[in-house]
N, C-alpha and C positions, 0 to 999 in steps of 0.2 A: 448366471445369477446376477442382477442389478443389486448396486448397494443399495433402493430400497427395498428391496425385499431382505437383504441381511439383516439393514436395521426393523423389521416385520412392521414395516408400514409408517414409520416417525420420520417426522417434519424431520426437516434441517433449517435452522434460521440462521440468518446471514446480517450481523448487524454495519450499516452502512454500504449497504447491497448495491447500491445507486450510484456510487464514487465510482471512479474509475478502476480500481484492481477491482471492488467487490463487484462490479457490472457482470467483469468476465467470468467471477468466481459464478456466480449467479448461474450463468449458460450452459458454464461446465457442470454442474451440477445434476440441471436440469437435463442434460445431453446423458447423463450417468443415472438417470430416471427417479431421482431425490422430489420430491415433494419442497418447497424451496417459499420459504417467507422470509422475503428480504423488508428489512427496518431502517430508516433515513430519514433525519431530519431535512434531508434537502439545504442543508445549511452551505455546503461547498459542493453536491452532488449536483449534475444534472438531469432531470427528466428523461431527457431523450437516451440516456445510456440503457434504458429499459423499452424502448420503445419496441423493439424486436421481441421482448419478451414478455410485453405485457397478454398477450393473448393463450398466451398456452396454459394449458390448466390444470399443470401442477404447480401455478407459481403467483404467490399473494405479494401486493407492495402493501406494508401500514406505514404509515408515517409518523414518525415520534421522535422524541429527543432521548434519549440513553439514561441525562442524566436526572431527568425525572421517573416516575413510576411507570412501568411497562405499562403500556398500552391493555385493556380487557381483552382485549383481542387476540394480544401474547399469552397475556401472564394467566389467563384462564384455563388456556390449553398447556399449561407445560410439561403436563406431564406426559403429551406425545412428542416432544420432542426428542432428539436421538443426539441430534450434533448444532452445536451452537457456534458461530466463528463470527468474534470480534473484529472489525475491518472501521467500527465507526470513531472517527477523526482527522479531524485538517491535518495533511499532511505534508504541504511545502508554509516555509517560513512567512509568508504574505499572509496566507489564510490562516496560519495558527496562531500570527502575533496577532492579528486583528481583535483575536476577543482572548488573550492569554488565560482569562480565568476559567472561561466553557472549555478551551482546551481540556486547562488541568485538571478540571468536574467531568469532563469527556473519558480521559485517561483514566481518574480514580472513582469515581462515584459511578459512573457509568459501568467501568468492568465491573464496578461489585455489585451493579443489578443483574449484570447478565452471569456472573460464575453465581449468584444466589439460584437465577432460574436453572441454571445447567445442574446442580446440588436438587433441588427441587425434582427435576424433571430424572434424574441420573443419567443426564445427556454428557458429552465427550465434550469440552471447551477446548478451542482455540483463542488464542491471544496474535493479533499482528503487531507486534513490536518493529523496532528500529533498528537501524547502522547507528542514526542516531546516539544512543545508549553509550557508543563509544566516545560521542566529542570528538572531538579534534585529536586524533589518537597519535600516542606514543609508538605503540605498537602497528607493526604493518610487514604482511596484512592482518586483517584485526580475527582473533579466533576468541570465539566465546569463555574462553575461559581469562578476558582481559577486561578488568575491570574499569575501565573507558578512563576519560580526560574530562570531566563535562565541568561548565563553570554553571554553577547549581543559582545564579544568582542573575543571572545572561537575560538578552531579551531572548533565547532561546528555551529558556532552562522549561519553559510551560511546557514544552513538546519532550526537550529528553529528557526532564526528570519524573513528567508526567506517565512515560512509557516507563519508566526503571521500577517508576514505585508500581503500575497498572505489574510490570511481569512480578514486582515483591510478594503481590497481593494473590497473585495464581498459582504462583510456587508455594505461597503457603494455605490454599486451598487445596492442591494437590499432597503436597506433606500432610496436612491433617486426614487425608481419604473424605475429606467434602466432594471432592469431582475427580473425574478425570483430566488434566491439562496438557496444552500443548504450546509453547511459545514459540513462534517463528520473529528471526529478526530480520528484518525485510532493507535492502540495499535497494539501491535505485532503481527502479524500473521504469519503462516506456512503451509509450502502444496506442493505438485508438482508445478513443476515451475519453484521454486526459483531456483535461480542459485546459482551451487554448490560454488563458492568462492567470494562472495559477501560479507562474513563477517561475516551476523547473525547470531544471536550463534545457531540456529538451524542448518543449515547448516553447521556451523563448526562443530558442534557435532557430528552428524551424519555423515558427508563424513569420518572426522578422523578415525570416530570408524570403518566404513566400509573399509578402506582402511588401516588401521592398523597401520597407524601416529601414533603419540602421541597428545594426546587429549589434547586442550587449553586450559587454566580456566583462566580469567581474574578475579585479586584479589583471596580472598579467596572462593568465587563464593556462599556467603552469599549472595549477592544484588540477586533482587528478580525481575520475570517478570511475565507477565499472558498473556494465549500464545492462540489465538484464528485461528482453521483452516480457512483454505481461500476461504469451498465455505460457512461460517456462516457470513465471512462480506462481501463476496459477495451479499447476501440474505440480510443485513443491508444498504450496499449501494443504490440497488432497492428499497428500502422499502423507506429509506430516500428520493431516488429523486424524489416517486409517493405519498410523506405524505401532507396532511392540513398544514393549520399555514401561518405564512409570512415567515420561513423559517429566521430568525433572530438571531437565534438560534444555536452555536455549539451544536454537537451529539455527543460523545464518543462511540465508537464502538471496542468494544473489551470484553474479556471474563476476569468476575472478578477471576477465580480461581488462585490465586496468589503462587507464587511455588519459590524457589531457582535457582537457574541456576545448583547449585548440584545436587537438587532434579530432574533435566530435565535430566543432564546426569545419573544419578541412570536409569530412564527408557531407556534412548537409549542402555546402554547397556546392559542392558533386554533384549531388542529387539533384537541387534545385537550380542547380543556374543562375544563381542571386550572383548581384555584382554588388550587393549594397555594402555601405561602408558600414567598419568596426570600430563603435565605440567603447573606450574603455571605463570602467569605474570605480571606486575603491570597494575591495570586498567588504562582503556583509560581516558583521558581528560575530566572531566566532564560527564561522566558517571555516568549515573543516579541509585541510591542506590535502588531504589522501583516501581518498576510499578505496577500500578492497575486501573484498569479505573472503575469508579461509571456508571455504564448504566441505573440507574432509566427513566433517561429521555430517553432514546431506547425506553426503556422499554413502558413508558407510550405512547409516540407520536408513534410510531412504532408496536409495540405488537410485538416487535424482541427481543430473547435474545440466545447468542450461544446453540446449542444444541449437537453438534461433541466432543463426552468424546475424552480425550487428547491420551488416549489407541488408539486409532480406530484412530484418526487424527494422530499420529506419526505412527502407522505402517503402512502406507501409504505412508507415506511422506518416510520411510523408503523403503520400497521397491521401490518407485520410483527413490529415489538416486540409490540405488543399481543398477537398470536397468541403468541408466544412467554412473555411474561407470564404469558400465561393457562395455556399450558402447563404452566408452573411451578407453577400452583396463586397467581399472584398475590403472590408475596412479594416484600417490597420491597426493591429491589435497591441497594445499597452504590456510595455517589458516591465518586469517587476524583479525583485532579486533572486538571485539564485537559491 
């Protein structure tokens, strides 16, 4: 039995379908035979992450901002909708300081169009929250029931206070019985996709090296990150927005193997064979020293834990730059912060 015929025929909308994680969510979806209207401003998305799935025809692109009025095209249908999953906002430090204020309209004004249509339609909302939420944390590795470090005033604060207040805002649509929710808080992930100058140090890494720049290192590149491919929280997302419970509950979703940012580039240039030099630079603002996410509760509620060794997820991810590089004609692509 496909989940749509469980849900008896209701859309799934994917908002930020276009970005990089919702690309693959998109596929998967689609591959699990969901009806699938993905929503993107295209504001940090790229086109071509849809390009394999524009033709199948269970699956609509409309184009709109969040944090204006749904689209006719949405908001007329909502009440076939079944499952709705927020996925849309800038999500590395480059693209969310750019416009800090769409962020935090992105974060707050935006989820409360979409838990309004989920309320509306009696669709299942999901929220993609952050590691972020924790800052720079105390704690480690960080378990959701840890109230973060965040400096609420930071050139950061637009992305983690905008996701704190976005999950305030769900948990108490879920507490009043307005919807049903789901918040996942999403740690690092990598994969085809991403777009090559975005920032995260995976992408910086790997374009540099391939392109024979000089490689970035913010700080001494001690601070440490744990680096999950993007179709295992794909696979944690689904999993999340089809679990038991009341769904009151943050989920941390990410892979504990916790590694250096030195020890990441050590493997990329394994992979690549780059000789290029390492430049160093002072870290960014509040730039978080440790990540690592506790997935017990994945674990438990889910029966999900990453399973894409980081071997197999980077040379992937590596060949995919490379094709993409090459696309370009080979130019070298512009490091931005981590």
């Amino acid at each position: 039995m496909t989940h749509t015929t469980r849900l008896n025929g209701k859309l799934t909308l994917v908002a930020g379908g276009a970005g990089f994680i919702g690309s693959h969510l998109c596929a998967a979806l689609l591959a699990k035979g969901d009806h699938v209207v993905c929503l993107d401003n295209l504001q940090t998305a790229r086109p071509s992450n849809l390009r394999e799935l524009e033709s199948h025809p269970n699956f609509e692109f409309v184009e709109a901002d969040i944090t204006g009025p749904l689209p006719a095209s949405v908001a007329d249908r909502a009440h076939r909708f079944g499952r709705v999953y927020n996925l849309a906002c800038a999500a590395s430090p480059p693209q969310y300081q750019a416009d800090p204020e769409h962020t935090m309209l992105t974060c707050v004004v935006g989820t409360s169009h979409l838990l309004r249509l989920a309320e509306q339609a009696g669709a299942r909302f999901l929220l993609t929250s952050t590691s972020e939420v924790y800052g720079d944390p105390e704690m480690h590795p960080q378990q959701e029931g840890y109230r973060g470090f965040v400096n609420c005033t930071g050139p950061r604060a637009c992305y983690d206070e905008g996701k704190r207040a976005a999950e305030a805002l769900t948990f108490d649509y879920g507490r009043m019985g307005r919807a049903e929710v789901r918040v996942a808080r999403i740690f690092n992930t990598y994969g085809p996709h991403m777009n090559p100058d975005d920032g995260r140090v995976v992408s910086n890494l790997v374009c540099q090296a391939l392109s024979g720049d000089p490689i970035t290192i913010y700080g001494d590149g001690s601070q440490t990150r744990s680096f999950c491919y993007v179709s295992d929280m794909v696979a944690g997302l689904m999993a999340l927005m089809e679990s038991g419970g009341d769904g009151l509950q943050p989920v941390n979703l990410g892979n504990p193997n916790e590694m250096t940012v030195n020890e990441l580039l050590g493997h990329v240039l394994a992979l690549t064979g780059s000789t290029a030099a390492v430049e160093h630079r002072p870290l960014p603002i509040d730039d978080p020293r440790r990540r690592r996410p506790d997935i017990d509760r994945a674990k438990a509620l889910l029966d999900w834990e990453p399973r894409v060794p980081l071997a197999e997820g980077l040379a992937a991810t590596c060949a995919w730059f490379a094709e993409e590089l090459g696309g370009a004609g080979g130019q070298p692509m512009v490091a931005a912060a981590e």
